[in-house]
ZAGU-736871 format. One record per atom (N, C-alpha, C): atom name; chain; residue number from 1; x, y, z. Coordinates in pm, whole numbers, plus 50000, padded with zeros to 5 digits. Layout:
BEGIN
<r atom="CA" kette="A" nr="NUM" east="X" north="Y" up="Z"/>
...
END
This chain:
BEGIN
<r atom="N" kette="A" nr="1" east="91812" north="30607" up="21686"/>
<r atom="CA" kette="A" nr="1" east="91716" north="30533" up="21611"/>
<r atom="C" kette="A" nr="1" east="91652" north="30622" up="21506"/>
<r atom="N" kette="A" nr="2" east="91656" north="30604" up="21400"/>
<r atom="CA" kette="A" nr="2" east="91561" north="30659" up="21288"/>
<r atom="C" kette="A" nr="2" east="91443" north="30654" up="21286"/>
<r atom="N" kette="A" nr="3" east="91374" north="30795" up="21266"/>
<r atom="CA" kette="A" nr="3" east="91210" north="30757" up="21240"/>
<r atom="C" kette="A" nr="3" east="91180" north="30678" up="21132"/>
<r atom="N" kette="A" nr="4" east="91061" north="30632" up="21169"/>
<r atom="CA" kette="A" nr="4" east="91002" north="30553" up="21065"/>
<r atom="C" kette="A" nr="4" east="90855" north="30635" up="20975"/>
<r atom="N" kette="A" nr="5" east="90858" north="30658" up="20861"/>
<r atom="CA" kette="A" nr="5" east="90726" north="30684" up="20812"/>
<r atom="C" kette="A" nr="5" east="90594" north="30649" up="20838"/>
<r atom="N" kette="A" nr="6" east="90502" north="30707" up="20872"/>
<r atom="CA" kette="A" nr="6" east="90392" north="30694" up="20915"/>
<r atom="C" kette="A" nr="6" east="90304" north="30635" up="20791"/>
<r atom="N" kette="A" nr="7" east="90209" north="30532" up="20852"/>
<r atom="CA" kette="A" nr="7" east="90148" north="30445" up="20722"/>
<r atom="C" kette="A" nr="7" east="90082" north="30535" up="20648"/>
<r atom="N" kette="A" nr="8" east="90082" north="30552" up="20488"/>
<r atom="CA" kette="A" nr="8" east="89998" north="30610" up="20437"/>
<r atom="C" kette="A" nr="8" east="89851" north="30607" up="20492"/>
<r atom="N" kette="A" nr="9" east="89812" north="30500" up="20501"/>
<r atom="CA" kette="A" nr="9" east="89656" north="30476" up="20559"/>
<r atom="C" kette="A" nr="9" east="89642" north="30571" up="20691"/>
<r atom="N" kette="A" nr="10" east="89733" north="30610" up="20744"/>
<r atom="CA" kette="A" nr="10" east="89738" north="30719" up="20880"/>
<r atom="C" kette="A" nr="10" east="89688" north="30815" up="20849"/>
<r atom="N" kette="A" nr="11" east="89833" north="30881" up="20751"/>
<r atom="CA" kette="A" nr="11" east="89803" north="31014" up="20704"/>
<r atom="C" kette="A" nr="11" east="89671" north="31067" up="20619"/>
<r atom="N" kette="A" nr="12" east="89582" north="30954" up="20531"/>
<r atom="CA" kette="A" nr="12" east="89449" north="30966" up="20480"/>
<r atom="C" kette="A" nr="12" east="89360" north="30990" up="20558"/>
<r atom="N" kette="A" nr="13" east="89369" north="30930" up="20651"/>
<r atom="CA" kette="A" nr="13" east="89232" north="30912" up="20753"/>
<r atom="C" kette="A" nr="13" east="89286" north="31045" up="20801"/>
<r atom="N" kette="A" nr="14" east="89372" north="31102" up="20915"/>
<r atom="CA" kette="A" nr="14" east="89395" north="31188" up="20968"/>
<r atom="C" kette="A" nr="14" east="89345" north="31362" up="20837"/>
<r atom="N" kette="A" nr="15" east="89424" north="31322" up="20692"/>
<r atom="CA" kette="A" nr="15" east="89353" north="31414" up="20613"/>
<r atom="C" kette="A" nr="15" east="89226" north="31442" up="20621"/>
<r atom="N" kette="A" nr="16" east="89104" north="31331" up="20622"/>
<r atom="CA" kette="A" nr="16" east="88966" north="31314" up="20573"/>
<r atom="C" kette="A" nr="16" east="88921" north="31352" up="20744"/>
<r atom="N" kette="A" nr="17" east="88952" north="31354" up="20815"/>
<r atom="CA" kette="A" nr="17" east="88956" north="31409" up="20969"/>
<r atom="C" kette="A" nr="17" east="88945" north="31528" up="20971"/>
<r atom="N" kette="A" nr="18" east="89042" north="31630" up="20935"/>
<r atom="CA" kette="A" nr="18" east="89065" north="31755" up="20874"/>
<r atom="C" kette="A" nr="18" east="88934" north="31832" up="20815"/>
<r atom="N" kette="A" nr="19" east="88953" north="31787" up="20676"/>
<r atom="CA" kette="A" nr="19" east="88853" north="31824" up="20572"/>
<r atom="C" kette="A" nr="19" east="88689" north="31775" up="20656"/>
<r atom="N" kette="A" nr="20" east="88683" north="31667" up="20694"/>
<r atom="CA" kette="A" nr="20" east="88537" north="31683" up="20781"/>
<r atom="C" kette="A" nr="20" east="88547" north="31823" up="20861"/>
<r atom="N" kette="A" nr="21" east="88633" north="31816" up="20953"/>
<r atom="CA" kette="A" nr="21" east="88633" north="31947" up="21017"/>
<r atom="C" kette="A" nr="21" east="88588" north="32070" up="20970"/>
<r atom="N" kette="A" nr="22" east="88666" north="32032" up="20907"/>
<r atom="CA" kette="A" nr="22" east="88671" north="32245" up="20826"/>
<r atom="C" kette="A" nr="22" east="88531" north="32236" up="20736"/>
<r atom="N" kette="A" nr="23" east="88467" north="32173" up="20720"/>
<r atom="CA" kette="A" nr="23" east="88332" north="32142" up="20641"/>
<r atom="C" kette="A" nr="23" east="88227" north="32180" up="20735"/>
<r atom="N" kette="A" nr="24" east="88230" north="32108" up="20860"/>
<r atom="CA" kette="A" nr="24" east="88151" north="32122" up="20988"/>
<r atom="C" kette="A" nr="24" east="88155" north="32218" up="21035"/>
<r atom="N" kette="A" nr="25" east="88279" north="32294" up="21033"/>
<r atom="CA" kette="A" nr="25" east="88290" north="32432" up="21114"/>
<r atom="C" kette="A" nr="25" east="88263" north="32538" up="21007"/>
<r atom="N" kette="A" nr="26" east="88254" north="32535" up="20864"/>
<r atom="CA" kette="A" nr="26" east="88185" north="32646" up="20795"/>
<r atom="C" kette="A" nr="26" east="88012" north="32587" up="20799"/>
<r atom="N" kette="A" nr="27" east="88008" north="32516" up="20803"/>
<r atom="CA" kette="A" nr="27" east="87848" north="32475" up="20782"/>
<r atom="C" kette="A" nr="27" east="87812" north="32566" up="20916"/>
<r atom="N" kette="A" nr="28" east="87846" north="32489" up="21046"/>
<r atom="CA" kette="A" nr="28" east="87804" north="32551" up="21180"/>
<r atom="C" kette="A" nr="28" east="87782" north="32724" up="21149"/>
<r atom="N" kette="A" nr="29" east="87920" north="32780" up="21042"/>
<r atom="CA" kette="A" nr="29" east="87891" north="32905" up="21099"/>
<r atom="C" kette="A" nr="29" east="87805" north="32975" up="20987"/>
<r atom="N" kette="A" nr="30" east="87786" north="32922" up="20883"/>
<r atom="CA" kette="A" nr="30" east="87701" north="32990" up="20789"/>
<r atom="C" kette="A" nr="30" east="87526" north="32989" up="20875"/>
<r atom="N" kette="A" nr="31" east="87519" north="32820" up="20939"/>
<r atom="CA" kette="A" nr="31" east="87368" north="32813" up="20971"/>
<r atom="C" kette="A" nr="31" east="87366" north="32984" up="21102"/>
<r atom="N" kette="A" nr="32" east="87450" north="32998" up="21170"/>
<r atom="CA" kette="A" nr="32" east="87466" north="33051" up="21228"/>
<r atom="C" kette="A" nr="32" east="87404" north="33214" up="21215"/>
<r atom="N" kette="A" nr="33" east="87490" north="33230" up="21135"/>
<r atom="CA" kette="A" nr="33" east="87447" north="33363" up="21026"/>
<r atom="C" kette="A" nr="33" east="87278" north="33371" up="20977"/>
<r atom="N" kette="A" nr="34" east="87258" north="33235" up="20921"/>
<r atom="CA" kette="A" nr="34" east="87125" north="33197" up="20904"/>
<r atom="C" kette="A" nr="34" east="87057" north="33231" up="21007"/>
<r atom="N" kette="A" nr="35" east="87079" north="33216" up="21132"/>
<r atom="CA" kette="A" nr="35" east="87000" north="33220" up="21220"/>
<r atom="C" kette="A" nr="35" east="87009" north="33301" up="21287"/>
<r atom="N" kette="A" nr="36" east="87090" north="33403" up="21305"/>
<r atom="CA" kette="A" nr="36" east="87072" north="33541" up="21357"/>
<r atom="C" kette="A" nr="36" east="86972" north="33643" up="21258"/>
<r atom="N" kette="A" nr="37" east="87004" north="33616" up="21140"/>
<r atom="CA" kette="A" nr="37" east="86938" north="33689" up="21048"/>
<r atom="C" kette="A" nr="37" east="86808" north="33652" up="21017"/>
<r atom="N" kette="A" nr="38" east="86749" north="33516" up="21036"/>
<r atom="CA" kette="A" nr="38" east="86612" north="33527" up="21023"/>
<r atom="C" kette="A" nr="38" east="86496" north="33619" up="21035"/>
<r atom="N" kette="A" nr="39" east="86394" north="33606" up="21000"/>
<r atom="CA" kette="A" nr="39" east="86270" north="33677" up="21024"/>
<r atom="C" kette="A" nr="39" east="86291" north="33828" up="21021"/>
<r atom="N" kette="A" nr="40" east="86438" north="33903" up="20963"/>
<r atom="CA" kette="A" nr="40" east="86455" north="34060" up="20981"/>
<r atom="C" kette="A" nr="40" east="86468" north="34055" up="20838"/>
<r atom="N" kette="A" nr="41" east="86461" north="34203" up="20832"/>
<r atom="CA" kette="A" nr="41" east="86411" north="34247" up="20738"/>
<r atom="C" kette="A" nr="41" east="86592" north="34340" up="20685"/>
<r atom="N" kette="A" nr="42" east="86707" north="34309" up="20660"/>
<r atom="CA" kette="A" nr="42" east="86857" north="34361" up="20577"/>
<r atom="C" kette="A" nr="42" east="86765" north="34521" up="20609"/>
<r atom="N" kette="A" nr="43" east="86912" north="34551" up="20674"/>
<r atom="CA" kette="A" nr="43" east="86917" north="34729" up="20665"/>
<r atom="C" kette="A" nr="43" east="86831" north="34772" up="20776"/>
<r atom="N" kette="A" nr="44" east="86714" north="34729" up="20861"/>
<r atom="CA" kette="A" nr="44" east="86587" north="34776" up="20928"/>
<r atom="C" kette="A" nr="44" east="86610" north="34741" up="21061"/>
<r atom="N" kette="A" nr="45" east="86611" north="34790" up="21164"/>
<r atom="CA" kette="A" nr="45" east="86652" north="34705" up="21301"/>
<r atom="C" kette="A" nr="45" east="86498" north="34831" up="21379"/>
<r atom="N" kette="A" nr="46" east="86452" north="34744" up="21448"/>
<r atom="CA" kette="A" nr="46" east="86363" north="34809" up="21542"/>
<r atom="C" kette="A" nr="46" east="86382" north="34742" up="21671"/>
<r atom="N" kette="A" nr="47" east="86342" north="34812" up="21777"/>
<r atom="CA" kette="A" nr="47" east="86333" north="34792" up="21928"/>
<r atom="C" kette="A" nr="47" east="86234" north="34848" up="21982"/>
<r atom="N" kette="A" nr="48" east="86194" north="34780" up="22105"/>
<r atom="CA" kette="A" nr="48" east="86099" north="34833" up="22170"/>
<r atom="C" kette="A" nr="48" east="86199" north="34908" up="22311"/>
<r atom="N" kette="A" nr="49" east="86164" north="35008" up="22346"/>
<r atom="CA" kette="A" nr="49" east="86236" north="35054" up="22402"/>
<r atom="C" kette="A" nr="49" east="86215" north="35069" up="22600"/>
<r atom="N" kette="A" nr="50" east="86089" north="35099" up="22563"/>
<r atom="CA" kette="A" nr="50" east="86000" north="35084" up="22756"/>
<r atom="C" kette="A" nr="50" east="85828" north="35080" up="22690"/>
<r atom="N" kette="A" nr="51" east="85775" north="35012" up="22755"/>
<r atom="CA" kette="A" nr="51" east="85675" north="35058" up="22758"/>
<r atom="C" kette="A" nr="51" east="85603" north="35064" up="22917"/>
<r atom="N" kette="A" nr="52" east="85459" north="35113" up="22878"/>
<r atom="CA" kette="A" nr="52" east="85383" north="35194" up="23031"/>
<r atom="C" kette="A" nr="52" east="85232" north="35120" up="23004"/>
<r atom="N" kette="A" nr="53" east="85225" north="35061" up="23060"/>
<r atom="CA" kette="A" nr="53" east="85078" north="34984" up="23117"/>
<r atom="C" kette="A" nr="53" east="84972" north="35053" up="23188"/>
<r atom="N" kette="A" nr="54" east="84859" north="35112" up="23176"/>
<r atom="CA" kette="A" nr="54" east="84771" north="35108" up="23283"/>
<r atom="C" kette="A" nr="54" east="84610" north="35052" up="23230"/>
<r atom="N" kette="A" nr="55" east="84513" north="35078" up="23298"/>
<r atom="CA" kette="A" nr="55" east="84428" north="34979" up="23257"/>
<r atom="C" kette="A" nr="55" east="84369" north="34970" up="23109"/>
<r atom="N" kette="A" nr="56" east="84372" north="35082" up="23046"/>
<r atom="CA" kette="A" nr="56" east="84326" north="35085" up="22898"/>
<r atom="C" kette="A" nr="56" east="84385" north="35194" up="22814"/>
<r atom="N" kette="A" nr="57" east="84504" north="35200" up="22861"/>
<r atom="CA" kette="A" nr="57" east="84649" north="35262" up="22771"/>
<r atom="C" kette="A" nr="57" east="84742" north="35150" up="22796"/>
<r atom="N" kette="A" nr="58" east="84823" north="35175" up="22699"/>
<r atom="CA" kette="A" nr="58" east="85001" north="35119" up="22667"/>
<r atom="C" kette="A" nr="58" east="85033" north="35270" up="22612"/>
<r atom="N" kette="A" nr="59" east="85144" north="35316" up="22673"/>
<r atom="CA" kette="A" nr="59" east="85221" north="35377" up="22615"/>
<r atom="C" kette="A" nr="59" east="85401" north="35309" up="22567"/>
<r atom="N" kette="A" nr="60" east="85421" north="35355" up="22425"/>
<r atom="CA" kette="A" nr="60" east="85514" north="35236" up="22372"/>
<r atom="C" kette="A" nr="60" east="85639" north="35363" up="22349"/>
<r atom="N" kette="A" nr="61" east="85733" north="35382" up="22369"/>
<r atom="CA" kette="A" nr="61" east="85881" north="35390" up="22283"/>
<r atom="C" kette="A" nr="61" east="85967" north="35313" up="22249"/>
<r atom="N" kette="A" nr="62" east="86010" north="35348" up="22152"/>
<r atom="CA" kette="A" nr="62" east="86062" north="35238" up="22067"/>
<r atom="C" kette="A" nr="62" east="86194" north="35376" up="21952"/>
<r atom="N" kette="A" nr="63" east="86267" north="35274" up="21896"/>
<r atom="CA" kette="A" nr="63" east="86313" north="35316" up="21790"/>
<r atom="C" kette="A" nr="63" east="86339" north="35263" up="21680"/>
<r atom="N" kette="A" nr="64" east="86351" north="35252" up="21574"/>
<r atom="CA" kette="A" nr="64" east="86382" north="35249" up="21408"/>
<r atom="C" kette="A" nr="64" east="86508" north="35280" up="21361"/>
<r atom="N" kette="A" nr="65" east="86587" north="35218" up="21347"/>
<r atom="CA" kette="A" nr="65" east="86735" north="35268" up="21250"/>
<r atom="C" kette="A" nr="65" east="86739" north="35193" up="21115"/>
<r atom="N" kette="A" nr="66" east="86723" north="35279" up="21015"/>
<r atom="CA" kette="A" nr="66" east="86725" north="35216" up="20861"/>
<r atom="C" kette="A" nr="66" east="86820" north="35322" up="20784"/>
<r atom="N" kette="A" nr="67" east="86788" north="35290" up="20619"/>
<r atom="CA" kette="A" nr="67" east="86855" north="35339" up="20535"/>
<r atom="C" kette="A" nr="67" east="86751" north="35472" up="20524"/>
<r atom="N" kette="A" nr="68" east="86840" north="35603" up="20485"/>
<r atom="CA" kette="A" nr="68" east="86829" north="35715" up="20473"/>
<r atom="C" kette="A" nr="68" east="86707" north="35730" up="20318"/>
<r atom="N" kette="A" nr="69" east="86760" north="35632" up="20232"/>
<r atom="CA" kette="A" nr="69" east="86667" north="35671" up="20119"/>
<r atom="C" kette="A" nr="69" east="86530" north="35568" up="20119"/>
<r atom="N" kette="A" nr="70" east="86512" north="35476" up="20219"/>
<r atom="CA" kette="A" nr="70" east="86387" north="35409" up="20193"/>
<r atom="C" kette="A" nr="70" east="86252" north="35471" up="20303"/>
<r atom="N" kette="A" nr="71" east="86165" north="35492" up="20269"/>
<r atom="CA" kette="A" nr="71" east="86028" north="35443" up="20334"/>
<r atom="C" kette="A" nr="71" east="86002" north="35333" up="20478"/>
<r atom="N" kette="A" nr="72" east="86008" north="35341" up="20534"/>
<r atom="CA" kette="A" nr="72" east="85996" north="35202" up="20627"/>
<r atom="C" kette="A" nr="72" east="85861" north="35225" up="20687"/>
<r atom="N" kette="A" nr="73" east="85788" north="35079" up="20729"/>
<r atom="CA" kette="A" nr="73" east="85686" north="35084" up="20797"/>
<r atom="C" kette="A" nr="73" east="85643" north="34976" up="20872"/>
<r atom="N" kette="A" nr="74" east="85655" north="35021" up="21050"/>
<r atom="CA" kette="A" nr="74" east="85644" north="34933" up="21141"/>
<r atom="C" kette="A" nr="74" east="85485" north="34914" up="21195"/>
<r atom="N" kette="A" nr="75" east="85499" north="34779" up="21253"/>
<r atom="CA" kette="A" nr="75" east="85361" north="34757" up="21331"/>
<r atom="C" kette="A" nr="75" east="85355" north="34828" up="21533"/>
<r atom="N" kette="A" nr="76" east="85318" north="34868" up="21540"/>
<r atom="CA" kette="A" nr="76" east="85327" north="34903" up="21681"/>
<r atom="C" kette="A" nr="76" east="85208" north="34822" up="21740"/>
<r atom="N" kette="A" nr="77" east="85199" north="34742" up="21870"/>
<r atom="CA" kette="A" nr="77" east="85089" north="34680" up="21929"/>
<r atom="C" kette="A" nr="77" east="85137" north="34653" up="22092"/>
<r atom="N" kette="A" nr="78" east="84996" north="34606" up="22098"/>
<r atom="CA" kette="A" nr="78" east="84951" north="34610" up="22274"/>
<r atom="C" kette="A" nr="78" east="84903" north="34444" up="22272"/>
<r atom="N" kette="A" nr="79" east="84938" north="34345" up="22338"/>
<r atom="CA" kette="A" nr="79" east="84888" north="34217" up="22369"/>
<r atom="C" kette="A" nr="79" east="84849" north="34199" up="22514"/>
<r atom="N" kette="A" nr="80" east="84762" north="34139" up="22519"/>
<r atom="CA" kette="A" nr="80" east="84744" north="34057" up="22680"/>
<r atom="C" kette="A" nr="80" east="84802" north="33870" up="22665"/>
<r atom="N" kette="A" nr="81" east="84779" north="33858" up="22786"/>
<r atom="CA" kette="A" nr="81" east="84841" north="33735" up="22830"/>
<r atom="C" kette="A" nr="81" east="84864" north="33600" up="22763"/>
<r atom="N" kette="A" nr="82" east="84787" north="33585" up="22634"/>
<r atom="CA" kette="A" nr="82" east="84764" north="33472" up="22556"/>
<r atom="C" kette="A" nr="82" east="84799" north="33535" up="22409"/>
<r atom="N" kette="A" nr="83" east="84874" north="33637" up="22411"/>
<r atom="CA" kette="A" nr="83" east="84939" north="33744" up="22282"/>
<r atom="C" kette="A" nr="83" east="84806" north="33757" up="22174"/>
<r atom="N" kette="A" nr="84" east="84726" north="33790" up="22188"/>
<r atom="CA" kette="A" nr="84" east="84597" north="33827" up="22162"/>
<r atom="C" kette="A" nr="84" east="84625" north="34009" up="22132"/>
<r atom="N" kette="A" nr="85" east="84618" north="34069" up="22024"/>
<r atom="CA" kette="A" nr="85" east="84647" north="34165" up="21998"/>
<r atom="C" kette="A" nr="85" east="84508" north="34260" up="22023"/>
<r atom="N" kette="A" nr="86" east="84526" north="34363" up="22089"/>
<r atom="CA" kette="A" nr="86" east="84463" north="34418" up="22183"/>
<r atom="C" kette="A" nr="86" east="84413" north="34587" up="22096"/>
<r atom="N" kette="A" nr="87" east="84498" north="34612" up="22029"/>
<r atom="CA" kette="A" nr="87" east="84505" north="34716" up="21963"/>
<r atom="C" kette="A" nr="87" east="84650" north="34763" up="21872"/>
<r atom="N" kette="A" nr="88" east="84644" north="34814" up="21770"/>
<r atom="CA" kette="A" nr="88" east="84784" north="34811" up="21726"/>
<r atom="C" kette="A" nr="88" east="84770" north="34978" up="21619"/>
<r atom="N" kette="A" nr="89" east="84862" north="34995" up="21563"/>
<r atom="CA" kette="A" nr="89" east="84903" north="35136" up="21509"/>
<r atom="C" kette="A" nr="89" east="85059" north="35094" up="21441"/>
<r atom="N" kette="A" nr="90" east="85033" north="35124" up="21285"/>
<r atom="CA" kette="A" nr="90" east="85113" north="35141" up="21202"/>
<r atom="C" kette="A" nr="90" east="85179" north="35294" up="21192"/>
<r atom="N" kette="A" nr="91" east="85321" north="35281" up="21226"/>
<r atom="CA" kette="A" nr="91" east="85423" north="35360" up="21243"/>
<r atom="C" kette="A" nr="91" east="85477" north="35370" up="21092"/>
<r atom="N" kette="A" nr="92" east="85504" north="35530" up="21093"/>
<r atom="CA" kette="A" nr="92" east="85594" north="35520" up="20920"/>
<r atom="C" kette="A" nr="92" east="85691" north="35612" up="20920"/>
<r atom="N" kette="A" nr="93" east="85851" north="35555" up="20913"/>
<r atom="CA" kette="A" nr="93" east="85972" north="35628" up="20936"/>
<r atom="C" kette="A" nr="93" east="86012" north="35721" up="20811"/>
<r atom="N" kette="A" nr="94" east="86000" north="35834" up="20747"/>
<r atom="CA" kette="A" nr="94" east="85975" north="35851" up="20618"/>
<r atom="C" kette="A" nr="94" east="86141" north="35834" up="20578"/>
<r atom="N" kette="A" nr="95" east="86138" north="35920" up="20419"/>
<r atom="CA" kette="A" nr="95" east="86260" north="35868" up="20316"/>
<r atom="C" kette="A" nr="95" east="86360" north="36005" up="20406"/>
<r atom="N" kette="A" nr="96" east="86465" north="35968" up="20416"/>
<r atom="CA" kette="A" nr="96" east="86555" north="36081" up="20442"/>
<r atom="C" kette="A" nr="96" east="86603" north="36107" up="20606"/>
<r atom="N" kette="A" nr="97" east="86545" north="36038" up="20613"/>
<r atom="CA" kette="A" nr="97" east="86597" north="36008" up="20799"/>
<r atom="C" kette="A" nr="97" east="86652" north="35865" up="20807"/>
<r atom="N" kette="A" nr="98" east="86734" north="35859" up="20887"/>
<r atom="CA" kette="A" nr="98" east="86807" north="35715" up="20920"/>
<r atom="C" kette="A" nr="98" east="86722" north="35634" up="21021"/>
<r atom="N" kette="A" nr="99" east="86700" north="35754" up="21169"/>
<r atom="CA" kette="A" nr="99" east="86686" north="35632" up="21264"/>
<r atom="C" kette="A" nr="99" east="86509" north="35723" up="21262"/>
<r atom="N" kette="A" nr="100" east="86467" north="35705" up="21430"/>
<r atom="CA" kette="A" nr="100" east="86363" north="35769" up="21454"/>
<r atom="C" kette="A" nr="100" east="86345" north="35718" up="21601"/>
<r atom="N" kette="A" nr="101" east="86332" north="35813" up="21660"/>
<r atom="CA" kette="A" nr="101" east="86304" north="35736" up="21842"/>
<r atom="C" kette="A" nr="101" east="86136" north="35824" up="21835"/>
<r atom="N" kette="A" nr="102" east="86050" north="35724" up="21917"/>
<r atom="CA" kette="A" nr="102" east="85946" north="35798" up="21911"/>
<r atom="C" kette="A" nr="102" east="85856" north="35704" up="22001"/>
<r atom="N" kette="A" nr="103" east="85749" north="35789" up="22045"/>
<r atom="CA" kette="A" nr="103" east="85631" north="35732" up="22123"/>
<r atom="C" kette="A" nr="103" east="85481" north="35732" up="22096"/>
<r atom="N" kette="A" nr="104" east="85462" north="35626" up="22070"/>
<r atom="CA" kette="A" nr="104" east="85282" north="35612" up="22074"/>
<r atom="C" kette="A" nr="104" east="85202" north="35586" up="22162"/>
<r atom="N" kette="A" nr="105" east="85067" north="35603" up="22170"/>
<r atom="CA" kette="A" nr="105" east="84957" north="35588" up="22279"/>
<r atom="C" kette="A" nr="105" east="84883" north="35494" up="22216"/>
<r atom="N" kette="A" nr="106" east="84872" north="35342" up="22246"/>
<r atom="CA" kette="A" nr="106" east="84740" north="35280" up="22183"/>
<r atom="C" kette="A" nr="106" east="84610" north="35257" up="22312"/>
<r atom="N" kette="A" nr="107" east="84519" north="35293" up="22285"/>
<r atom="CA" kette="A" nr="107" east="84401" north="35300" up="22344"/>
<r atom="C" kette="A" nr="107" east="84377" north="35094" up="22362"/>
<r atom="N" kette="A" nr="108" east="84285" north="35048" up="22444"/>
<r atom="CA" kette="A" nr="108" east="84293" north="34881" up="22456"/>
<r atom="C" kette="A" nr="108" east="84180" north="34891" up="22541"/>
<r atom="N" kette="A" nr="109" east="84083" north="34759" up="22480"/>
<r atom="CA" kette="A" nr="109" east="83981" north="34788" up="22543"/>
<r atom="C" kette="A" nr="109" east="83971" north="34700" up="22701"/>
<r atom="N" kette="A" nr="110" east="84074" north="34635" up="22713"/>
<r atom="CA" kette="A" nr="110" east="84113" north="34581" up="22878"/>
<r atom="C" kette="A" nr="110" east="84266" north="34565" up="22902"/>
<r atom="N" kette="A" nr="111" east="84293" north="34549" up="23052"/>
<r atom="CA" kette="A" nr="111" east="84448" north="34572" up="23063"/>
<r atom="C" kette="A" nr="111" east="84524" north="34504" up="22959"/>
<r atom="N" kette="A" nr="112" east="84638" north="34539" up="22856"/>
<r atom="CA" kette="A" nr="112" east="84746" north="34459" up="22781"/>
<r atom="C" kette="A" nr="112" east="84838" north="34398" up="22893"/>
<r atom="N" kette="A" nr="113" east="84917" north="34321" up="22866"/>
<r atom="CA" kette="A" nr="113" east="85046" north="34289" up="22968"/>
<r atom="C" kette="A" nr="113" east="85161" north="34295" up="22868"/>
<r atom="N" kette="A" nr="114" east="85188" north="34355" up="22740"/>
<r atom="CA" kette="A" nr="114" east="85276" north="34402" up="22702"/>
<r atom="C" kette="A" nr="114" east="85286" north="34428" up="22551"/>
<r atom="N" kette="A" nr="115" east="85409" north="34520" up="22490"/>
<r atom="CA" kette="A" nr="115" east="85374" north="34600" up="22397"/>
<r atom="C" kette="A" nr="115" east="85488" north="34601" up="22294"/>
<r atom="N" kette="A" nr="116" east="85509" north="34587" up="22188"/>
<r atom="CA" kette="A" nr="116" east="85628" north="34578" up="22056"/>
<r atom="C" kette="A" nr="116" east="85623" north="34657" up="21999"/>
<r atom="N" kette="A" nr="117" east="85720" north="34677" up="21892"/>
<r atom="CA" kette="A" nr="117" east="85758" north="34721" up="21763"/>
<r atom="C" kette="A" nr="117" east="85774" north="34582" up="21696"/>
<r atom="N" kette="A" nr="118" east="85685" north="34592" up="21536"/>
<r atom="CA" kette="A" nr="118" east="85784" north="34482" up="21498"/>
<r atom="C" kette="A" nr="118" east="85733" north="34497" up="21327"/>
<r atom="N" kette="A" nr="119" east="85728" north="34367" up="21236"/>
<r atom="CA" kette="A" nr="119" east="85712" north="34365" up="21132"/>
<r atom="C" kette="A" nr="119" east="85758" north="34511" up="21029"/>
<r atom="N" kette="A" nr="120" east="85847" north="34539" up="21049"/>
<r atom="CA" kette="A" nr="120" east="85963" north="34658" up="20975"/>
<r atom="C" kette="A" nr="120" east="85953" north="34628" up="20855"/>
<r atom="N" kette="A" nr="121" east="85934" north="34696" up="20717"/>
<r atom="CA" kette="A" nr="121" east="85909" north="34662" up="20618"/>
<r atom="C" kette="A" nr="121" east="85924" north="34781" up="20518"/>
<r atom="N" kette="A" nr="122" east="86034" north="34802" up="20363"/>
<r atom="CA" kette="A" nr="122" east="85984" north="34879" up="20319"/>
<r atom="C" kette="A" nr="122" east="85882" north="34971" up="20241"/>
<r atom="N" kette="A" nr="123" east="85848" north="35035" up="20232"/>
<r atom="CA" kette="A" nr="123" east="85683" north="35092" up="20199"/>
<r atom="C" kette="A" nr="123" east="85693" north="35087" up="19996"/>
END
């Protein structure tokens, strides 16, 4: 038996099937991208690394990895339970270093329940 050609009207729809696809699946992955990358700052990555609680210290480490020729400048802070910022200290990674691992002491005038790096920015 001989095949028979498939109705044009098949092969359109099955095309426009396709092309939705491949539309949906770059959209998905651009938002994607979008959304890992939000709220950071290209080139700047910070972490908090441990921090140490007791009743009116936080001790914070953390690190910084950026570009070698910029300035960078992080927020360091202490919050309690309702993220109520407790005390904080601006960190500054200077020009000519990449990363920076390092530790601060912020003083708090009652227990924090926990402590960041964040808002990375160049100077």
């Amino acid at each position: 038996m001989p095949k028979t050609a498939e109705p044009a009207e098949t092969r359109r729809r099955r095309l426009g099937l396709v092309v939705i696809g491949v539309f949906v699946a770059v959209a998905a992955g651009g938002f994607g991208v979008i959304t890992v990358h939000a709220g950071q700052t290209p080139g700047i990555v910070s972490q908090t690394v441990t921090y140490d609680i007791t009743d009116t210290t936080v001790e914070i480490n953390f690190s910084v990895a950026k570009g070698e020729g910029d300035e960078v400048r992080c927020t360091v802070d202490a919050f309690d339970k309702n993220f109520e910022v407790l005390a904080q200290k601006e960190v500054v990674v200077p020009v000519g270093t990449s990363d920076l691992k390092g530790t601060e002491t912020l003083q708090t005038p009652r227990r924090a329940t926990g402590a960041r790096i964040h808002g990375c920015r160049t100077a």
